[in-house]
N, C-alpha and C positions, 0 to 999 in steps of 0.2 A: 504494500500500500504506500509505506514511503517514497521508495521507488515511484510510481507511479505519480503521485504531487512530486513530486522532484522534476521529474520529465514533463508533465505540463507545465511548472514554472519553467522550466525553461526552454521550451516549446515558447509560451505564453508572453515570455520577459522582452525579447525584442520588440514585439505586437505594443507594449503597454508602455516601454521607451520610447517608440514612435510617437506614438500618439502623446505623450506626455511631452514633449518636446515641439510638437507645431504650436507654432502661436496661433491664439486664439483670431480668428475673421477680425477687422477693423467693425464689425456692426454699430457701438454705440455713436463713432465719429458720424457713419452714413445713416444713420436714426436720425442723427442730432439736426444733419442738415437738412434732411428729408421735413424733420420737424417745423425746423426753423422757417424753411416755407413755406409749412401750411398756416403758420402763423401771421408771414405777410398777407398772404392771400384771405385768412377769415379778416384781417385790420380793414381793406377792401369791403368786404358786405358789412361788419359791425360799423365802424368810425366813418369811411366816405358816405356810403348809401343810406346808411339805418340811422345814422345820426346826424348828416350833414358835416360834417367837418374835414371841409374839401384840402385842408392846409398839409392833411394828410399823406396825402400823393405827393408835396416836397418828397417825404420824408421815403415813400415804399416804391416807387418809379423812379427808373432811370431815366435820365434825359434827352436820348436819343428812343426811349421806349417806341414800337411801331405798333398800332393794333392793327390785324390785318382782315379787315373787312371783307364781304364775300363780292362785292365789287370794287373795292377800292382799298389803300391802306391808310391811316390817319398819325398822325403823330400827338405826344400828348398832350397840346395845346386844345387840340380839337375834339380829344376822346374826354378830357375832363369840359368841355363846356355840353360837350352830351349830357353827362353825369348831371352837370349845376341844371340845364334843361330837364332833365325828369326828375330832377326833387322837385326843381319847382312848381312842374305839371302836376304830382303827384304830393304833398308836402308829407303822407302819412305814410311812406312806398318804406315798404322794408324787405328785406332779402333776406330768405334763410339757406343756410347751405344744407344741402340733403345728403350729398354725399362727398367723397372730398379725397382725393387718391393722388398722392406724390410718386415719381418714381424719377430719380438723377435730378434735373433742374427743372422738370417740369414737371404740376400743379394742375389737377383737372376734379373742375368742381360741377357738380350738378345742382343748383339753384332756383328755387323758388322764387317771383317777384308778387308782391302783392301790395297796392295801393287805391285811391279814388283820387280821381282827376279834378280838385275843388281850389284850383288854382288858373287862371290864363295863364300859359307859356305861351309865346308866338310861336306858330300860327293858331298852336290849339286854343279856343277858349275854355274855360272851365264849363265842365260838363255832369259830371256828378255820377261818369262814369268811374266801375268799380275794375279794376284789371287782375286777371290771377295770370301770370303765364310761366312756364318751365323753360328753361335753356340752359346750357353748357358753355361754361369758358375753361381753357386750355391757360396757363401761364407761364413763359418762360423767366425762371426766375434764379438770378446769378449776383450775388455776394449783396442778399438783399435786398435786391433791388428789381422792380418787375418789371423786363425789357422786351419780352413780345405777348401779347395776346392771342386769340383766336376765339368769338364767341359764338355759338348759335342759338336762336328761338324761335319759333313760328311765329311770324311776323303777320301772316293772314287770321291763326288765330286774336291776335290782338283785333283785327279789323274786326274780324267778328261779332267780339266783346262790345267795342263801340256801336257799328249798327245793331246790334240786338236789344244795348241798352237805350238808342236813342232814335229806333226805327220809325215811329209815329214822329217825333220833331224833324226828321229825314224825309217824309215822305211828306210832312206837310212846307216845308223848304222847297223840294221836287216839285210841288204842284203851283207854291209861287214861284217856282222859278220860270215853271212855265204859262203861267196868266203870265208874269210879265214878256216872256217873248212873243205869246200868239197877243198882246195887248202892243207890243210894238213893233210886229209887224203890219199889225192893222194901221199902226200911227203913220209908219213908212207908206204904205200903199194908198193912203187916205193924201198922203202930200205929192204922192205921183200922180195923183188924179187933178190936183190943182192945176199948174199949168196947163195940162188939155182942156180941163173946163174953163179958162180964163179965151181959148182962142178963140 
């Protein structure tokens, strides 16, 4: 029996040297960073969106940041006057994060928006419409600081929301809009008759 423990130790002792001697994975360093950017990116929905405090993007955007639009791409002069335009549309708009998955330098969050439109922003006037809608942004974020975007949401669902909640004020807009053109084409044709009746 001795024998036998003997000869699995040292069978066994190489196996348990090995292993005892690799260093452990870097995990906490690539946690920490991993971490670290899902904490810019909730500052994003808590501090800019949910509470107004646009001063915040000093601090979590880089200054060459791009967000890359599905037709075009904006830089971040342009993407934060977006932001300041739907608080103000919306002054009660809050974002919740649903779900929220890091991997290397990019940040991909699944999002909830939800507000009522009891504000005029230009063009919109305030309307008293209520909005829910889901979308996705993507974040590339590197020492810090968040230097590209990528968001999506169904943009036609929002339409939706709007004429559903404002269909009857749409349709009765639609119908003046049209007395006033069949009332001014009648006004036009009423003054192309003048002259012939004057010959």
């Amino acid at each position: 029996m001795k024998r036998v423990t003997a000869l699995a130790l040292a069978i066994c002792a190489p196996a348990f040297a090995a292993t005892a001697s690799t260093p452990a994975p870097p995990f906490p360093a690539t946690i920490s960073q991993l971490e670290m950017n899902k904490a810019v990116a909730r500052r994003v929905f808590e501090e800019i969106f949910n509470q107004g405090k646009f001063q915040v993007a000093d601090e979590i955007y880089a200054p060459d940041f791009v967000n890359h639009g599905l037709r075009r791409d904006v830089g971040l002069q342009q993407d934060q006057a977006a932001v300041h335009w739907e608080k103000q549309a919306f002054p009660d708009l809050k974002m919740t994060v649903d779900r929220m998955l890091a991997e290397g330098d990019l940040v991909t969050v699944v999002w909830t928006l939800r507000g009522t439109n009891t504000a005029a922003a230009s063009p919109l006037p305030a309307t008293g419409v209520t909005l829910q809608l889901r979308g996705i942004t993507v974040w590339r974020i590197v020492a810090g600081k968040i230097r590209e975007e990528w968001t999506s949401f169904d943009l036609a669902l929002a339409a939706r929301q709007f004429v559903a909640q404002l269909k009857w004020q749409l349709i009765g807009l639609f119908l003046v809009a049209v007395i006033l053109l069949l009332a001014a084409g009648r006004a036009t044709a009423r003054l192309r008759l003048l002259p012939a009746a004057r010959r």
